[in-house]
C-alpha positions in Angstrom: -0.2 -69.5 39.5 0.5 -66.3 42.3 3.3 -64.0 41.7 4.8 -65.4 44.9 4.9 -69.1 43.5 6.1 -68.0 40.3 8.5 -66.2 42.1 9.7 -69.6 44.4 9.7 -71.5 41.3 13.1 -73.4 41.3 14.7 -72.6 37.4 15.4 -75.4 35.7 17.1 -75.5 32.3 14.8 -78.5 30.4 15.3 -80.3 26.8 13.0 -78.5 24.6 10.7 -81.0 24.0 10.5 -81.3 28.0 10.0 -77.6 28.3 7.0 -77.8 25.7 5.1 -80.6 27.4 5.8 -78.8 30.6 4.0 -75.8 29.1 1.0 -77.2 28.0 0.5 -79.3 31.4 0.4 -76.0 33.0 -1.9 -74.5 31.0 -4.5 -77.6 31.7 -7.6 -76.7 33.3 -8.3 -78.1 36.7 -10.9 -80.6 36.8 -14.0 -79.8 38.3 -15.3 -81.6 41.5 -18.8 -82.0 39.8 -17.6 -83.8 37.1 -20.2 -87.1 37.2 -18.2 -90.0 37.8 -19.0 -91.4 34.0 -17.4 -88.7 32.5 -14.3 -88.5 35.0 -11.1 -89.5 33.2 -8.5 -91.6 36.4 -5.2 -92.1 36.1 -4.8 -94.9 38.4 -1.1 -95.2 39.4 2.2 -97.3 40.9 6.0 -96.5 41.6 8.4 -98.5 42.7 11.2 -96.5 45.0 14.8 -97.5 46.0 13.5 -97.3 50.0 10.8 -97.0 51.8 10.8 -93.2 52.4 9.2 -91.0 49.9 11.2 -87.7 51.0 14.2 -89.5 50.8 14.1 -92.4 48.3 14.8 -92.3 44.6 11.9 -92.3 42.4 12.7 -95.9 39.8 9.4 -96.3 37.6 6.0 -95.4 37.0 3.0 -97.6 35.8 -0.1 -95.8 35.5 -3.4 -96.9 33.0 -6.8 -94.9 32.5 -9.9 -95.5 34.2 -12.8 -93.6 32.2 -16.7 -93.9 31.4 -16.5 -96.4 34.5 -14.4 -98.8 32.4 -10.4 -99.6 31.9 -9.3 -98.2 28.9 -6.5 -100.8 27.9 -5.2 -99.1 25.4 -3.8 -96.0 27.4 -0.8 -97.5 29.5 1.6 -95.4 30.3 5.1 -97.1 31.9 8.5 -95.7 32.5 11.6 -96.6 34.2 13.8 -93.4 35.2 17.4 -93.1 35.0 19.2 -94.1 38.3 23.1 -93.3 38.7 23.1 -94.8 41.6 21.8 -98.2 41.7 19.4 -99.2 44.8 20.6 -101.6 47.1 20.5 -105.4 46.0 17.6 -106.2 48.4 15.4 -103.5 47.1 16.3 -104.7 43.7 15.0 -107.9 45.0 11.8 -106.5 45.4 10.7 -104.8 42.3 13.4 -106.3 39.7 14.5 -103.0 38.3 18.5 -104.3 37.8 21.4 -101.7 38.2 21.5 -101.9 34.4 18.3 -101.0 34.2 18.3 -98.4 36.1 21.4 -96.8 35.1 20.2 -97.2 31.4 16.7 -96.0 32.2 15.2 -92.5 30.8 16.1 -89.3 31.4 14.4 -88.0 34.2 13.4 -85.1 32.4 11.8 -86.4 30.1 10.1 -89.7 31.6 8.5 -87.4 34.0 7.1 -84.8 31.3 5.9 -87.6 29.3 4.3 -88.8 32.6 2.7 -85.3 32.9 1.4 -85.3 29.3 -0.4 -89.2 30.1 -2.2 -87.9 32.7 -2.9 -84.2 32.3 -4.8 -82.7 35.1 -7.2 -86.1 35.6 -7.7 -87.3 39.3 -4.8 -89.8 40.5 -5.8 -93.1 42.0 -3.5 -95.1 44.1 -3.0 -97.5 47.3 -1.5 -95.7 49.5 -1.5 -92.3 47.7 -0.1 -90.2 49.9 3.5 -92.0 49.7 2.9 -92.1 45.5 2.3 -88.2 45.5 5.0 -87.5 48.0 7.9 -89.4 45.9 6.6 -88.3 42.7 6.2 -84.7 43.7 9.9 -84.6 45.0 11.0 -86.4 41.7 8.9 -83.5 39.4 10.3 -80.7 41.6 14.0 -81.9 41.4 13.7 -83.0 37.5 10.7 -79.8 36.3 10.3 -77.7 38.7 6.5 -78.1 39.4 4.7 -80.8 42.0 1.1 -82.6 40.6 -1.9 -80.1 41.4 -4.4 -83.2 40.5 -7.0 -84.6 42.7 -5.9 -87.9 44.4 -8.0 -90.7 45.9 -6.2 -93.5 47.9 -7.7 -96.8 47.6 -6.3 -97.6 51.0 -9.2 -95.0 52.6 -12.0 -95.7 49.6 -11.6 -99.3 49.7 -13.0 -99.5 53.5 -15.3 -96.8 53.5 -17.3 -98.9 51.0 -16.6 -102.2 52.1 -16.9 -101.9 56.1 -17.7 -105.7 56.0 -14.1 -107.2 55.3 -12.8 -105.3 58.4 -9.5 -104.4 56.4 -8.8 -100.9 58.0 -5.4 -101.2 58.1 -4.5 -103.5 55.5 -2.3 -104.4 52.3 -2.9 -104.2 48.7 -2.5 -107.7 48.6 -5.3 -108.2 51.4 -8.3 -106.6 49.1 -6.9 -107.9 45.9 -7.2 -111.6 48.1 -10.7 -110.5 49.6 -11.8 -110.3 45.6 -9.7 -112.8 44.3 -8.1 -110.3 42.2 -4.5 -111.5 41.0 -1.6 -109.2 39.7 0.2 -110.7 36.4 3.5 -109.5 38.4 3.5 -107.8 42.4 5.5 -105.1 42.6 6.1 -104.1 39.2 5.0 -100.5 38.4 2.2 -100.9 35.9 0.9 -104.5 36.5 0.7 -102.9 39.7 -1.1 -100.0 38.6 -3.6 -102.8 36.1 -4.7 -104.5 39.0 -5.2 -101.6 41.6 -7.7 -100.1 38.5 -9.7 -103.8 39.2 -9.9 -102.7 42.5 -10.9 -99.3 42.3 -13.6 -100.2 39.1 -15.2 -102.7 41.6 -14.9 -99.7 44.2 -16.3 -97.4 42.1 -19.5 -100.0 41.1 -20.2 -99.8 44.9 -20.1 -95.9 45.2 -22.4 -95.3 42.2 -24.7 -98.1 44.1 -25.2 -96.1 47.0 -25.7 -92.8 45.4 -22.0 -91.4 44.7 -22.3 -89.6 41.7 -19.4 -87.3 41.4 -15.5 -86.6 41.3 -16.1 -84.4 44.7 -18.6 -87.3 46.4 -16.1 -90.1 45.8 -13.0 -87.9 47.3 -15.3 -86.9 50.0 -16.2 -90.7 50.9 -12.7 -91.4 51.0 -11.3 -88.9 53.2 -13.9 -88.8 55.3 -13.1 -92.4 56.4 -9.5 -90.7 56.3 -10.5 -88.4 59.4 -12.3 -91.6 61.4 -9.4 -93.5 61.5 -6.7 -90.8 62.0 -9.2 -89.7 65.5 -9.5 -93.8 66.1 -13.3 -94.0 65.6 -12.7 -97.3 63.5 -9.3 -98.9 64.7 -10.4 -97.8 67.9 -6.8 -96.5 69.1 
């Protein structure tokens, strides 16, 4: 880290056991964009938020399971619901099912978020619609820890097209390509069945890459914002 974000780092007073975990996410070592795909560890990732607007909206829970040697690793689930003094509105309570009870009695954010940061380390984040994931949770780490993720992300929403052209779903839902292969979530719009079934997705996704020669961390981020750039410039929606 520069002198000059050292310097901007906003000082925050943590729990100990915050502070520690904190610590050693820092001193992480970036993963490197060779790393062949078999050997790439993903944390592929949901939140649920009291709106719709990542700068603005609370941050309410995080599901998030591991992706690694090409397979789901079942046994690494991580899931967290963050402590809320203000409840979110009854329709958007509706949505996800996070009560105000729940949230009010949810964990500290301090510490849900470090613990979140010790799950997934410095590994490459996967989720639909990443950007509004790293947005919210970046805001929520800044506020609670003073840091934002430094992790690769991939967005499912860009790689899920760029490797399946043929479903013409440019533009589309989660709940469009979990239809297109018949892929069913135990419960929508709950953090980590979320997160379970958008790792379906993405090991189906990452079958196809490795078929047509991806073979590394860099290649499969590459693929996906590529597709990123043709449809911000309207080569693909054609606007």
């Amino acid at each position: 880290m520069s002198w000059l974000a050292q310097l901007l780092r906003p000082k925050v007073d943590l729990p100990p056991a915050a502070a520690r975990a904190l610590e050693e996410w820092r001193a992480l070592p970036a993963v490197s964009e060779e790393t062949p795909l078999a050997r790439t560890r993903f944390i592929v990732m949901d939140i649920e938020t009291s709106g719709l607007d990542p700068r603005r909206d609370a941050l309410l829970s995080i599901g998030a399971v591991v992706v690694e040697g090409m397979r789901l690793a079942p046994r690494y689930t991580f899931s967290a619901v963050l402590r809320n003094e203000v409840p979110s509105s009854r329709d958007n309570v509706l949505i996800h099912g996070l009560t105000p009870s729940m949230q009010i009695e949810g964990e500290p954010r301090e510490q849900a978020l470090s613990e979140f940061l010790t799950f997934a380390g410095k590994s490459p984040c996967v989720a639909y619609h990443a950007g509004f994931d790293r947005v919210a949770l970046d805001r929520a780490l800044r506020r609670a820890l003073g840091v934002r993720t430094d992790n690769p992300w991939i967005d499912l929403a860009q790689l899920a097209p760029a490797l399946v052209p043929q479903a013409h779903l440019h533009n589309a839902a989660l709940d469009d390509w979990l239809a297109h292969f018949r892929l069913r979530a135990h419960v929508r719009h709950n953090a980590v069945h979320d997160a379970q079934v958008a790792a379906e997705l993405f090991l189906i996704l990452l079958a196809r890459a490795v078929s047509r020669g991806v073979a590394t961390l860099g290649e499969l981020r590459a693929l996906a914002e590529a597709h990123a750039r043709f449809t911000t410039r309207g080569d693909i929606t054609g606007a």
